[in-house]
C-alpha positions as CSV (number, residue, x, y, z in Angstrom):
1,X,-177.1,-121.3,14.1
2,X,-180.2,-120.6,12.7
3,X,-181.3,-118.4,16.3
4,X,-177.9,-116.5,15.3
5,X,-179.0,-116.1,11.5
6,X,-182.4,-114.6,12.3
7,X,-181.1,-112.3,14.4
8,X,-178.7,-111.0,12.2
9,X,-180.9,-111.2,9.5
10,X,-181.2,-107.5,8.8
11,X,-177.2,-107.5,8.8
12,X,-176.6,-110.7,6.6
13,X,-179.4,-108.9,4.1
14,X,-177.4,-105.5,3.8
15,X,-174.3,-107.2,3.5
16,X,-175.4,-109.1,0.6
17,X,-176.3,-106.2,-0.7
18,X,-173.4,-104.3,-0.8
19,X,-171.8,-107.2,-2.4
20,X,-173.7,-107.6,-5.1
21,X,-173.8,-103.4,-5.8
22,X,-169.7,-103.3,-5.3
23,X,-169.5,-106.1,-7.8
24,X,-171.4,-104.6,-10.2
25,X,-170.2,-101.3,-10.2
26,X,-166.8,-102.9,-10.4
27,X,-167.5,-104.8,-13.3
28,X,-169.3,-102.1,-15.4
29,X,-166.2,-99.6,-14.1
30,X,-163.0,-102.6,-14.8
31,X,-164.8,-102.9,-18.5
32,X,-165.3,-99.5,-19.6
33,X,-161.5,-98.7,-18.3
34,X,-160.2,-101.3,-20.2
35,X,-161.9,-100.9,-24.1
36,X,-159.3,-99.3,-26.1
37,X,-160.2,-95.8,-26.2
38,X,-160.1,-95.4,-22.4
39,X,-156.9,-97.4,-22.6
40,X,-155.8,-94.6,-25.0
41,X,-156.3,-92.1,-22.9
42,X,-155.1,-93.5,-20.0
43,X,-151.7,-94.3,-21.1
44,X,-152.1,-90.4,-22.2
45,X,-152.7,-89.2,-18.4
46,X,-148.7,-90.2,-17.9
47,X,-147.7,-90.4,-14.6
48,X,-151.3,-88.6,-13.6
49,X,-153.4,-91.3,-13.9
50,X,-151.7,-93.5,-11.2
51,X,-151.1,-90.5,-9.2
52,X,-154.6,-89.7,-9.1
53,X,-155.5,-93.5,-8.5
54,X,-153.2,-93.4,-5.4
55,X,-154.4,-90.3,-4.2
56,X,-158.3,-91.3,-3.9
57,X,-156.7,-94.3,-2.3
58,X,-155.0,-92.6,0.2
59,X,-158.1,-90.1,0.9
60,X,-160.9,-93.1,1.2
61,X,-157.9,-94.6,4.2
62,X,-158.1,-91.1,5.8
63,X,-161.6,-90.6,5.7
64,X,-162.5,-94.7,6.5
65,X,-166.6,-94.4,5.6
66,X,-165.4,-93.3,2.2
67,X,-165.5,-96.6,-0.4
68,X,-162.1,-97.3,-1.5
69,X,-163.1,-99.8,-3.8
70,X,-163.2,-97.5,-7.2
71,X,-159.4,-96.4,-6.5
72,X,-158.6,-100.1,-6.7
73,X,-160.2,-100.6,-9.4
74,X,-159.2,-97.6,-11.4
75,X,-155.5,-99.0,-10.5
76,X,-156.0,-102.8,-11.4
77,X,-158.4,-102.5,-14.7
78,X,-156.1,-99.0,-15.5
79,X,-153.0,-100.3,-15.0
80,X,-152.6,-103.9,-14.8
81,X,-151.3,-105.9,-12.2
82,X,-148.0,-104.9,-11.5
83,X,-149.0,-101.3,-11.5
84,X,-152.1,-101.9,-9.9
85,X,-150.2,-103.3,-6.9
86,X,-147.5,-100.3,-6.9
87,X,-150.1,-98.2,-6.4
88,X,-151.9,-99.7,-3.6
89,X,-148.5,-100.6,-1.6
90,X,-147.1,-97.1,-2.2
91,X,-150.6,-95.6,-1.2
92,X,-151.1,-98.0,1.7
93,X,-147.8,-96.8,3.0
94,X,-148.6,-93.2,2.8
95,X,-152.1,-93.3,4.3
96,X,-150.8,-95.3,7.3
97,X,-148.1,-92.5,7.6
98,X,-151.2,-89.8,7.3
99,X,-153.7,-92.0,9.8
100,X,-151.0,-92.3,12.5
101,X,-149.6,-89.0,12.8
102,X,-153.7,-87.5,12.8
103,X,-154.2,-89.8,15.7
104,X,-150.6,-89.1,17.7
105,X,-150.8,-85.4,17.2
106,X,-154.5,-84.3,17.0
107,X,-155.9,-87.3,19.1
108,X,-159.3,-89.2,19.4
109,X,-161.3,-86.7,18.5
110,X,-160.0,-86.4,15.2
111,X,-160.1,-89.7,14.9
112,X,-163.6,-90.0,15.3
113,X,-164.7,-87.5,13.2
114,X,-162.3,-89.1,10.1
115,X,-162.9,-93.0,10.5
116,X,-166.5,-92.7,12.0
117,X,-168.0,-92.5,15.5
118,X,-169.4,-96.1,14.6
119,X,-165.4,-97.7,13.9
120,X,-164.1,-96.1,17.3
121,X,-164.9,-98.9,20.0
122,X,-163.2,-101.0,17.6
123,X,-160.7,-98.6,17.0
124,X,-160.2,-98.6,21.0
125,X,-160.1,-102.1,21.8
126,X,-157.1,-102.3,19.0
127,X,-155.0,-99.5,20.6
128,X,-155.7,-100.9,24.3
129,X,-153.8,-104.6,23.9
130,X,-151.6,-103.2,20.3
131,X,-148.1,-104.3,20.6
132,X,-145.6,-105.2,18.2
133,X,-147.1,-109.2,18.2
134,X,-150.6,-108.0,17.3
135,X,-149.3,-105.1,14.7
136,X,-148.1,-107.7,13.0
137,X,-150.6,-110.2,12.8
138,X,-152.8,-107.4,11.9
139,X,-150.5,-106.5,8.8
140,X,-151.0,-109.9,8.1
141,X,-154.7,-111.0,8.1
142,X,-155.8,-107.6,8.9
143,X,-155.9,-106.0,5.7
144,X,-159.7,-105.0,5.3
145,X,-159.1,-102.6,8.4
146,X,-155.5,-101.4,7.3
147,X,-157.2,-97.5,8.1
148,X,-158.3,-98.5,11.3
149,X,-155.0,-100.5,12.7
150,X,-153.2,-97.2,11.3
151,X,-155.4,-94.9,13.8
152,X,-155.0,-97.4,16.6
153,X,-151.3,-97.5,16.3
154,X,-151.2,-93.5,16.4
155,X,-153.3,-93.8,19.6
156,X,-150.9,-96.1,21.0
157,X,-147.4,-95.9,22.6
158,X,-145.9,-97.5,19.6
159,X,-143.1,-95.4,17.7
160,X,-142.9,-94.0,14.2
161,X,-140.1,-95.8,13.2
162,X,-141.1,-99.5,14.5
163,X,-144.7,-99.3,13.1
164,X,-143.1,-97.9,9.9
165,X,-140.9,-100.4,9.8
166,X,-143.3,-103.1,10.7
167,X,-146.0,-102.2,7.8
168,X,-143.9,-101.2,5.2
169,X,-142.0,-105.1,4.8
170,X,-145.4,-107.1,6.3
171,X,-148.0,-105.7,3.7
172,X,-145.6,-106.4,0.6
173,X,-146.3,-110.6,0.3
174,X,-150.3,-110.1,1.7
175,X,-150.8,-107.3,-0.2
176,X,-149.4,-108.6,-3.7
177,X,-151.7,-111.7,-2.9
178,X,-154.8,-109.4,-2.5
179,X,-153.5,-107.8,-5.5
180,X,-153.5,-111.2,-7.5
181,X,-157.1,-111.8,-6.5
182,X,-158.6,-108.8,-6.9
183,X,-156.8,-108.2,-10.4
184,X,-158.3,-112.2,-11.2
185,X,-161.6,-111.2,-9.9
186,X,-162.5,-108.4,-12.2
187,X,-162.9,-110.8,-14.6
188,X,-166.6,-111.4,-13.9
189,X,-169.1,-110.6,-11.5
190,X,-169.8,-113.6,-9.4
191,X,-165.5,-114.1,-8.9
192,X,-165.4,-110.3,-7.3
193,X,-168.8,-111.5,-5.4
194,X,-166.3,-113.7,-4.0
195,X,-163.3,-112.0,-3.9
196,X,-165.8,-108.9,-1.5
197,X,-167.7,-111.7,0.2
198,X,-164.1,-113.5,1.4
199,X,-162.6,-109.5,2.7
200,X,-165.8,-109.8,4.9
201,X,-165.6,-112.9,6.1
202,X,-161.3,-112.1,6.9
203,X,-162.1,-108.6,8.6
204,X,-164.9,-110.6,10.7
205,X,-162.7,-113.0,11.9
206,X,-160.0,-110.8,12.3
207,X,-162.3,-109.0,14.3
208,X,-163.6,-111.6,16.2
209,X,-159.6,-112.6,17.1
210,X,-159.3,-109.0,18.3
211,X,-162.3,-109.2,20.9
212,X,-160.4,-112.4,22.0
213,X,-157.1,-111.2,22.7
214,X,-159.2,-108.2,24.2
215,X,-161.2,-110.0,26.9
216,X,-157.8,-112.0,27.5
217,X,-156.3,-108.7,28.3
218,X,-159.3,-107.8,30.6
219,X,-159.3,-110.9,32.6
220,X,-155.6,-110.2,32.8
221,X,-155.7,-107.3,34.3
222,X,-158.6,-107.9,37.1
223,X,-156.7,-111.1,38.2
């Protein structure tokens, strides 16, 4: 263990890092949007404000290095829980829509230069053993890569209307329970610390079941 902590040191130390900025920022964002003048002029923006909120959403799924953690924010501290939650399934829905029709019709390529030449081995590894099982399990417990199962799926032979399907009923119970949490969370700095440090730890070991299933698949093959 501690080998395996010193050589990620470097790793563990940005992570922490980002934590502890994301929380922050979240914090200082969720408490300015809710005092009562912003409150004002949100309820003001009409049906603008969440459209907007959804919309940066959708754009940091498309373009995956992009932070989408101010969108969620905005939508939760702007618009409460129920709202908040609308917004993020509605927006979900539409960037997965977005993500798998860029990978089906303009290919890997694209997909590289939108989630990030870093993201595409992992990207690869999903769309060489996806099937409807691991979709899923990945709608599931996958939720801190939702943009890069989407681009997988596109690269895949699964249709339109099964991974449609698939997403738009699996996300509704795991995403209202992120929802919950992160809508709990912004209530002080060391509970979103939390809230960001337990996404990390899910999408590593949703990651690490993926490399698992993958290698299974391998061996599979050469027997």
């Amino acid at each position: 263990m501690k080998k395996l902590l010193k050589e990620n040191k470097k790793e563990l130390v940005k992570l922490l890092a980002t934590i502890i900025v994301l929380s922050i920022i979240s914090i200082l964002l969720s408490r300015w949007l809710r005092t009562d003048v912003m409150q004002e002029k949100i309820l003001q923006t009409g049906i603008w404000g969440p459209v907007i909120a959804g919309l940066y959403i959708v754009f940091s799924h498309v373009f995956a290095p992009v932070a989408g953690t101010p969108g969620v924010v905005v939508a939760f501290a702007g618009f409460g829980l129920f709202k908040g939650w609308l917004i993020l399934y509605i927006a979900s829905l539409l960037s997965a829509t977005i993500n798998f029709y860029i990978a089906r019709k303009l290919g890997r390529n694209w997909v590289i230069k939108l989630a990030g030449r870093d993201s595409i081995d992992k990207i690869d590894k999903f769309t060489e053993i996806m099937g409807t099982k691991l979709l899923i399990i990945a709608r599931i417990f996958g939720m801190p890569m939702f943009e890069f199962i989407s681009y997988a799926v596109g690269l895949s032979n699964i249709s339109f209307e099964k991974y449609f399907l698939i997403t738009s009923t699996i996300i509704i119970i795991p995403g209202y329970i992120f929802s919950v949490l992160i809508n709990n969370s912004l209530e002080s700095a060391s509970s979103l610390a939390l809230f960001f440090l337990g996404m990390f730890v899910l999408g590593a070991l949703f990651s690490w079941y993926i490399v698992r299933e993958y290698l299974k698949f391998k061996t599979s093959r050469k027997a």
